[in-house]
C-alpha positions in Angstrom: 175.7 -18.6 74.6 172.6 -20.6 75.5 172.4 -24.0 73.3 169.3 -25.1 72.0 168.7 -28.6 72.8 166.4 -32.0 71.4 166.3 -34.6 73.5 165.9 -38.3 72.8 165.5 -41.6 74.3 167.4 -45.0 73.6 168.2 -48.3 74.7 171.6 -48.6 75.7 173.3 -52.1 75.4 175.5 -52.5 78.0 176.6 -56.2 77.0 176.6 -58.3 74.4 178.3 -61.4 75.0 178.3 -65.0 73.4 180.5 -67.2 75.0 180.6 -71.0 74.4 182.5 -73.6 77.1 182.2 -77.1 78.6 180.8 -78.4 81.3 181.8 -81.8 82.9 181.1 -84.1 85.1 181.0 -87.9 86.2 178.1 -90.4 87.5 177.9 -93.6 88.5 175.6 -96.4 87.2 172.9 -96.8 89.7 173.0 -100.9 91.3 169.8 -101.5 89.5 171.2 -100.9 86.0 173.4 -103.1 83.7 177.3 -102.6 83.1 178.4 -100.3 80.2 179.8 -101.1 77.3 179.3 -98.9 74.7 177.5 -95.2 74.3 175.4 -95.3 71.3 174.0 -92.0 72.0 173.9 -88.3 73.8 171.8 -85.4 74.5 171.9 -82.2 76.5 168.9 -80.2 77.3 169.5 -76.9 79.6 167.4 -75.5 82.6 168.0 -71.8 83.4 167.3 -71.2 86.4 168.3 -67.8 88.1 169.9 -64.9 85.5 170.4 -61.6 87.2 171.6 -58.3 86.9 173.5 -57.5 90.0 175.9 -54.5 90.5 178.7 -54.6 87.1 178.1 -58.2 86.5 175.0 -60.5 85.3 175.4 -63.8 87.2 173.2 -66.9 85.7 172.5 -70.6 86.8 171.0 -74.0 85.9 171.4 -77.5 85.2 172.1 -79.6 82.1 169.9 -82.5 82.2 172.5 -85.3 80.4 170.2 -87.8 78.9 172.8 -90.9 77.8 172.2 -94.3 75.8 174.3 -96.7 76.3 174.6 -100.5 75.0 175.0 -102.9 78.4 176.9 -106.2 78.1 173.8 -107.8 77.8 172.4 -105.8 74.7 169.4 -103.8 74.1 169.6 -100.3 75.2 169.4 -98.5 78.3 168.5 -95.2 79.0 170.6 -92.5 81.9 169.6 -89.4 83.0 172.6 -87.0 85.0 172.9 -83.5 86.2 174.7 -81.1 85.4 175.0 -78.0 87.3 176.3 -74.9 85.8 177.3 -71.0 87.1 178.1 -68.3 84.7 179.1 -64.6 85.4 179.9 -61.8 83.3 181.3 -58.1 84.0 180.7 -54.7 82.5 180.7 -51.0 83.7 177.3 -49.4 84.3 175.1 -53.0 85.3 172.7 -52.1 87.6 170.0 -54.7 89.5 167.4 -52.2 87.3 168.7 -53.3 83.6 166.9 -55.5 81.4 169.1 -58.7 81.0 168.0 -61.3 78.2 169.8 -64.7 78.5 169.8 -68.0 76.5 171.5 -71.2 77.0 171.6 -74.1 74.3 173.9 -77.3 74.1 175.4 -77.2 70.9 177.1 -80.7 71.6 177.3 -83.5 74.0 179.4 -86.5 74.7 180.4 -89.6 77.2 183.3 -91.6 78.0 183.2 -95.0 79.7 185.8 -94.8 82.5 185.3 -98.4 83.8 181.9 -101.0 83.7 180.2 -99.0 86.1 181.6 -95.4 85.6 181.6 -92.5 83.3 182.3 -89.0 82.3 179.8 -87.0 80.5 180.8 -83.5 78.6 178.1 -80.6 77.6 179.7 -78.0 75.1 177.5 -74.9 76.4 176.5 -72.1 74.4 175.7 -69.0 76.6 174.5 -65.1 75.3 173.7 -62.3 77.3 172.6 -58.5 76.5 171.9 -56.5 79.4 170.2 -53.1 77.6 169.6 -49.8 79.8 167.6 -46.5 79.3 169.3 -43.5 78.6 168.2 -40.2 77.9 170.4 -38.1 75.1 170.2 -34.5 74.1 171.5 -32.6 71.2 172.2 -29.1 70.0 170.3 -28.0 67.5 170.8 -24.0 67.3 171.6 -21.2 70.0 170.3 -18.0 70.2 168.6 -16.5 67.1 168.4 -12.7 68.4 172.8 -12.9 67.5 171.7 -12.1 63.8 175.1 -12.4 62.7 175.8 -15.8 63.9 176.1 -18.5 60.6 175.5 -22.1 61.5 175.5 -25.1 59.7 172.6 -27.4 60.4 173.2 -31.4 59.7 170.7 -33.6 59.4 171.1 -37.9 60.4 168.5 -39.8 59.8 168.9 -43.0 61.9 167.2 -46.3 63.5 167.7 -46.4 67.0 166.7 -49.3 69.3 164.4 -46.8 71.9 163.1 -49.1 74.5 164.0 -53.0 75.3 162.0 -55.4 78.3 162.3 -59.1 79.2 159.3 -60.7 80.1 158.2 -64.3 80.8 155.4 -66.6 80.2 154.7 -70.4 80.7 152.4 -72.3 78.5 150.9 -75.6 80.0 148.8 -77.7 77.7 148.3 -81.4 77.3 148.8 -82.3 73.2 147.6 -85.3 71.8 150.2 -87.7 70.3 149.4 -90.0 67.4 149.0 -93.5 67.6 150.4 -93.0 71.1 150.0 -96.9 72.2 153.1 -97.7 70.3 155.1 -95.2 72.6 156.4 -95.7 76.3 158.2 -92.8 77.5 159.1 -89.1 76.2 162.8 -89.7 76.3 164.7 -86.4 75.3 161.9 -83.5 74.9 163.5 -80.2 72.9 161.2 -77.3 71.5 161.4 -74.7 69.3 159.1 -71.1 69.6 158.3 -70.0 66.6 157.0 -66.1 65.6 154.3 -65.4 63.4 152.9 -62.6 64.2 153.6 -59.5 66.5 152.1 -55.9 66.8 152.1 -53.0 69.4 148.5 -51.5 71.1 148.6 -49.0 73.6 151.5 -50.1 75.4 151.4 -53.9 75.1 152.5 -56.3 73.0 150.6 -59.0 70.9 152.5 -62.2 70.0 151.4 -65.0 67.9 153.4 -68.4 67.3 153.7 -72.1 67.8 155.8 -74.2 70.3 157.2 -77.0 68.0 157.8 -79.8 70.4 160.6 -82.4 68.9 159.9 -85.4 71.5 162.5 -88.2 70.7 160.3 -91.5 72.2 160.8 -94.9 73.2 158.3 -97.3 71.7 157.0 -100.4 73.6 159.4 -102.8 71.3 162.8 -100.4 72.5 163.3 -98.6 69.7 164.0 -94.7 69.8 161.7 -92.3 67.1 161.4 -88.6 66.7 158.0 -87.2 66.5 157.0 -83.5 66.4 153.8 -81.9 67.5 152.7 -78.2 67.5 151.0 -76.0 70.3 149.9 -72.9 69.2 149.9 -69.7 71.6 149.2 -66.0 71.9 150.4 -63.7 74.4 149.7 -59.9 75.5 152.8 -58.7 77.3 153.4 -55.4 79.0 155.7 -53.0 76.6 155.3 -50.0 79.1 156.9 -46.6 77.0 156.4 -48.6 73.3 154.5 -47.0 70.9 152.4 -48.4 68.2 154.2 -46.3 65.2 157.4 -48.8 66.0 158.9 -51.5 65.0 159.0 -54.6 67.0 161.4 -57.2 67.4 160.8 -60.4 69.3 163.4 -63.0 70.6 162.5 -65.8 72.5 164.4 -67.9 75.2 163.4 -71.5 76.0 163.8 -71.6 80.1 162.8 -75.1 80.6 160.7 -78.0 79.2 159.0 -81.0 80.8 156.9 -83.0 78.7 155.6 -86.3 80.4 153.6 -89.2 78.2 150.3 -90.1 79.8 148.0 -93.9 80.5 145.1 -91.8 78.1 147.5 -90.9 75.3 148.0 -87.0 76.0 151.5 -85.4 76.7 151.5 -83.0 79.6 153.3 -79.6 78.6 155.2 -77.1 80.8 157.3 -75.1 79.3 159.2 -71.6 80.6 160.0 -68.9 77.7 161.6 -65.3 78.4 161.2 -62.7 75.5 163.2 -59.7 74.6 160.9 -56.8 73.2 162.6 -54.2 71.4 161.2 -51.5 70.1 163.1 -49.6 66.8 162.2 -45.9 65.8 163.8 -43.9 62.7 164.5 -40.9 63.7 165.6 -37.4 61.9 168.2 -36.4 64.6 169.1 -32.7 63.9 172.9 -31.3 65.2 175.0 -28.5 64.5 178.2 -29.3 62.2 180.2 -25.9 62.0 179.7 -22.5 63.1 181.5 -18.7 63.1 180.8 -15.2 63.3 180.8 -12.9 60.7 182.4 -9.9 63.1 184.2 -12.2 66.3 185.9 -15.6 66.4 184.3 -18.0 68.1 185.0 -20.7 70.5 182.8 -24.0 70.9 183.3 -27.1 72.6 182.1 -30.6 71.9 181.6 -34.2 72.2 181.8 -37.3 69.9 178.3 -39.2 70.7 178.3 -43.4 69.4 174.7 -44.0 68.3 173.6 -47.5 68.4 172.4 -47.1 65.3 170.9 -50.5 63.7 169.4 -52.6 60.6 167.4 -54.7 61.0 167.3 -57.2 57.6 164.0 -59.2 56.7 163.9 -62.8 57.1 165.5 -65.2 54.6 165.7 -68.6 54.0 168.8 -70.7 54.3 169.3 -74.3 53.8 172.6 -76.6 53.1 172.9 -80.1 52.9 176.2 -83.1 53.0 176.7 -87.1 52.4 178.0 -88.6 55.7 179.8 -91.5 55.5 178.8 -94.1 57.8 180.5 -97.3 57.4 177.7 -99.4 57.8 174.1 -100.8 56.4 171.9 -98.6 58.2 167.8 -99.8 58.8 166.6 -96.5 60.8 167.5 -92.9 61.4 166.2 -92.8 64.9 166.6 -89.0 65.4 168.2 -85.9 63.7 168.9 -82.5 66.0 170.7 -79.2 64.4 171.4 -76.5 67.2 173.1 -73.1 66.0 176.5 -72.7 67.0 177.7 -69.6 65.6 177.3 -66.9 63.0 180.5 -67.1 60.7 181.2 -63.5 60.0 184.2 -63.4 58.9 183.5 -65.9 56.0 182.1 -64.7 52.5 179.2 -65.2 52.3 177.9 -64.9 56.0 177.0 -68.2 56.6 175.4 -70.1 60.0 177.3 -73.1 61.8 175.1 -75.7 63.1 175.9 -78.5 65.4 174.4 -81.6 63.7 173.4 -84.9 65.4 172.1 -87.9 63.7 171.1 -90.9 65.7 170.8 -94.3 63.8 169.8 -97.5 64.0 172.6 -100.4 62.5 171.3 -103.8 60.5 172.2 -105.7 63.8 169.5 -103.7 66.0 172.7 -101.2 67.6 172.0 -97.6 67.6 174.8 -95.4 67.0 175.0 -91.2 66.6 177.2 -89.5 63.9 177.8 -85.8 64.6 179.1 -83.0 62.4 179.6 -79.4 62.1 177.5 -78.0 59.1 177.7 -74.4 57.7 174.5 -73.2 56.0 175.8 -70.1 53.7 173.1 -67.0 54.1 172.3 -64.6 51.3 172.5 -61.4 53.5 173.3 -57.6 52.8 177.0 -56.7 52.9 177.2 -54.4 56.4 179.9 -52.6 58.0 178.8 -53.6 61.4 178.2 -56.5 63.1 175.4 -58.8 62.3 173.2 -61.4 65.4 170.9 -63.9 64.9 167.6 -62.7 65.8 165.6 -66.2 64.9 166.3 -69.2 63.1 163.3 -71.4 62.3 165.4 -74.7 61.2 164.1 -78.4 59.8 167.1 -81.2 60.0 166.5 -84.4 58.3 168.3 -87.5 57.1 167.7 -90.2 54.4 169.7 -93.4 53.8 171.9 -93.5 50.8 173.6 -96.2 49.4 174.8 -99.1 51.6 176.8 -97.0 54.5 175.9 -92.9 54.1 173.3 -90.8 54.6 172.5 -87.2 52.9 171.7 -84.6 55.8 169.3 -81.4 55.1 169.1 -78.3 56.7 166.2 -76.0 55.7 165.4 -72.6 57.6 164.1 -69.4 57.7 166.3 -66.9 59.8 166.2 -63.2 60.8 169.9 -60.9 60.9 169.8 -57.5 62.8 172.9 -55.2 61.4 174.2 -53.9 63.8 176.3 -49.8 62.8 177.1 -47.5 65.3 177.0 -44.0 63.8 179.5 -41.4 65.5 178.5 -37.6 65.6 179.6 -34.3 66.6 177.6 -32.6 69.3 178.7 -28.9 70.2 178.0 -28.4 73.5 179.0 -24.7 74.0 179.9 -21.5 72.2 181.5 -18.5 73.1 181.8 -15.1 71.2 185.6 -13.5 71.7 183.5 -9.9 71.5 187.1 -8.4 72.6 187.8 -8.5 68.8 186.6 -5.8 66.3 185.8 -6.2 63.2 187.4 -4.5 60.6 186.0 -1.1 59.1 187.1 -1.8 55.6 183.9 -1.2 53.1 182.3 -3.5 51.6 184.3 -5.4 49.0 184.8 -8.0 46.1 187.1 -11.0 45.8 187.5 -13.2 42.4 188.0 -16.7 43.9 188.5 -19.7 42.2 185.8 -22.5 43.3 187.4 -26.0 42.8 185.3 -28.8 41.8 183.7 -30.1 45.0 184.6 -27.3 47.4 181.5 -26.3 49.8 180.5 -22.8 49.5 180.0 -23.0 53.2 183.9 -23.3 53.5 184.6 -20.6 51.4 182.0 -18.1 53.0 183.8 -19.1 56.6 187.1 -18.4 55.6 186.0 -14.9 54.2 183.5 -14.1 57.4 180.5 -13.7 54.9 177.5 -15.5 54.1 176.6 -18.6 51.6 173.5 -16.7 50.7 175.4 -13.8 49.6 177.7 -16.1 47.7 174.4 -17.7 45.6 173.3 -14.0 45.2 176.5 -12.7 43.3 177.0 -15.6 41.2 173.3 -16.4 40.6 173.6 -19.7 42.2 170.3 -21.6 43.1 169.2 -21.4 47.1 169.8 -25.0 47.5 173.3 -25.4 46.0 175.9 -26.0 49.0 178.7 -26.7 46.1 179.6 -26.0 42.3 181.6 -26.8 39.5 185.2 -25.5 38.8 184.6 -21.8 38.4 185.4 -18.8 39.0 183.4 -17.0 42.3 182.7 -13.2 43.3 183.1 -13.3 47.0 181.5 -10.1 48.8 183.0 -9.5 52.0 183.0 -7.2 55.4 
């Protein structure tokens, strides 16, 4: 027998992947520089480069610019700058060159080791995630032909969110941004930004985004000292969404490719930054299926298949914070600069809490700068969920204040965004097949007093007797939408 069939469209994640490993390599101090003596600071900044889908695997590139303080023999402070090249490949079944791949690399840490005067060894703990997502069409059963009168089936309803189209796309924003009281400043010496969503929407097939770039620029002032200032660039782009509809929801992720921000004679700060963005479109859908079926004359025969909907939640933004005393050991006169990059979400701990990577650079009594690092969880006040929960965004403030004569208190602040991730798993019947070789039986029509325990589905009973729920409800004065009862006893007409 023909099925009747409703057909569908999702976006099928093919990978998911976070994986997190070091990078290392080792430079030598250029002629023109002093000897080393100690590292009083270090930071990591990633440049992707090339990331794409290629036949079963995704294959991404880039460097790791190293940026390195170090103390000479001398004194003072001295800046390095070393590259680091990185490759990165991962596998799974069904990657084509076609898919939509969304990659992101952050440093969550970053060291150095003096090997000798004029030799050393830096280390970049590398945080890489990829999702390749592809379309794919599905159809369910809903019914099969209506002129077999005598066919009983039992319709199921799932109402779902399903992730119905994904697509990477890029922009670049150049700007020049004015920087306050700029002649106190030589040099942009470790630039870092952070994109920030405040608005999105979907019109006729494109989307609309709104946010700001925050730029944290750690600078070197004219005297050799190191501060952190921040500065903002607004933006708003109109991106192709090609098969998005207006009616659904949007999410937006954003990527940081690569930054260069470079402090001008007139005071400005030339911008170039490279973003990718993940749009994803969600739909709630009523899917309609088929859960159980017979004959009232013939057995019947089906076959089916177990279908794994990415089904998904995603849960409105909340705010986060945490905050710790660090022990320093010393009088400190300046916190230079504080960084908090997210490692991790902790999923197994209750609550479900966010591990960042936290950095503090500092400046002693004597003039020395030194850097302090720790691993801080911030606890998050999200839904329980059965499934697995990522990080959509994470909009996070770090700062430090001096306490006592040798600690600091750190604060983390945020506001972050969780999608719930629960695959549903149905039954589809995919055929069905009427054994007409066997009669029914001749027997009149008859009565059977059944007991109905508590919880029992009528549909059940009226299967297992080859008659009807609606001629169940009708003997025992049941109401039409009942599909169980209480304890009691039944009248069961049959064939």
């Amino acid at each position: 027998m023909e099925p009747k069939k409703s057909t569908f469209g999702i976006s099928h994640l093919l990978l998911d992947t976070v994986n997190t490993y070091e990078e290392t390599a080792d430079a030598i101090v250029p002629d023109t520089f002093p000897d080393l003596m100690r590292i009083a600071a270090v930071f990591g900044s990633p440049q992707l480069k090339d990331d794409v889908p290629q036949s079963g695997r995704v294959f991404l590139s880039g460097s790791i610019r190293m940026t390195v303080f170090y103390v000479p023999e001398g004194g003072g402070l001295r800046k390095l700058d070393i590259p680091v090249s990185f490759a990165h490949i991962e596998e799974a079944e069904g990657i084509q060159e076609s898919c939509q791949l969304f990659a992101s690399c952050r440093v969550v840490s970053a060291d150095a080791r003096i090997m000798n005067s004029r030799k050393l060894s830096v280390t970049a703990t590398l945080c890489i995630s990829c999702q390749v997502f592809a379309p794919e069409s599905l159809s369910l059963t809903t019914g099969f032909d209506e002129s077999e009168e005598e066919l009983e089936l039992l319709p199921a309803s799932h109402i779902v969110t399903l992730p119905v189209a994904a697509c990477r796309r890029e922009f670049t924003l150049m700007d020049d941004v004015n920087l306050t009281d700029f002649s106190r400043y030589s040099s942009i010496a470790v630039p870092r930004a952070e994109l920030r969503l405040s608005d999105c929407r979907l019109m006729n097939e494109k989307a609309i985004i709104k946010g700001d770039a925050v730029l944290h620029l750690l600078a070197e002032t004219t005297d050799g000292l190191l501060e952190n200032t921040d500065c903002v660039l607004p933006f708003t782009q109109i991106l192709e969404a090609d098969g998005m509809k207006d009616e659904q929801q949007l999410s937006v992720r954003f990527s940081v490719r690569h930054l260069d921000a470079e402090l001008r004679d007139d005071g400005l700060i030339s911008v170039g930054l490279g973003a990718s963005v993940l749009l994803t479109a969600f739909e709630t859908l009523t899917l309609q299926t088929i859960e159980d079926v017979y004959h009232l004359q013939h057995p019947v025969q089906t076959e089916s298949r177990s279908i794994e909907l990415p089904t998904c939640r995603l849960i409105p933004e909340m705010g986060c914070e945490a905050s710790e005393t660090l022990s320093v050991g010393m009088k400190i006169a300046q916190i230079a600069d504080v960084t908090a990059v997210p490692d991790r979400l902790m999923q197994e701990s209750t609550p479900l809490s966010l591990r960042m990577m936290v950095c503090v650079v500092y400046r002693a009594e004597d003039g020395s700068y030194y850097s302090i690092h720790r691993a801080v969880q911030m606890p998050l006040d999200a839904p329980e969920t059965a499934g697995t929960v990522r990080l959509q965004s994470l909009q996070c403030r770090a700062s430090a204040a001096v306490s006592g004569e040798d600690s600091l208190v750190l604060s983390l602040s945020g506001r972050c965004a969780l999608l719930a991730q629960e695959p549903l798993t149905i039954r589809d019947l995919t055929a069905l097949t009427i054994d007409t070789d066997v009669c029914s039986s001749t027997a009149p029509v008859s009565v059977i007093l059944r007991y109905m325990e508590a919880g029992e589905r009528l549909w059940d009973i009226a299967k297992s007797y080859r008659t009807t729920v609606d001629a169940i409800r009708q003997a025992n004065q049941i109401s039409g939408d009942s599909i169980s009862t209480q304890a009691q006893m039944l009248l069961i007409p049959v064939r």
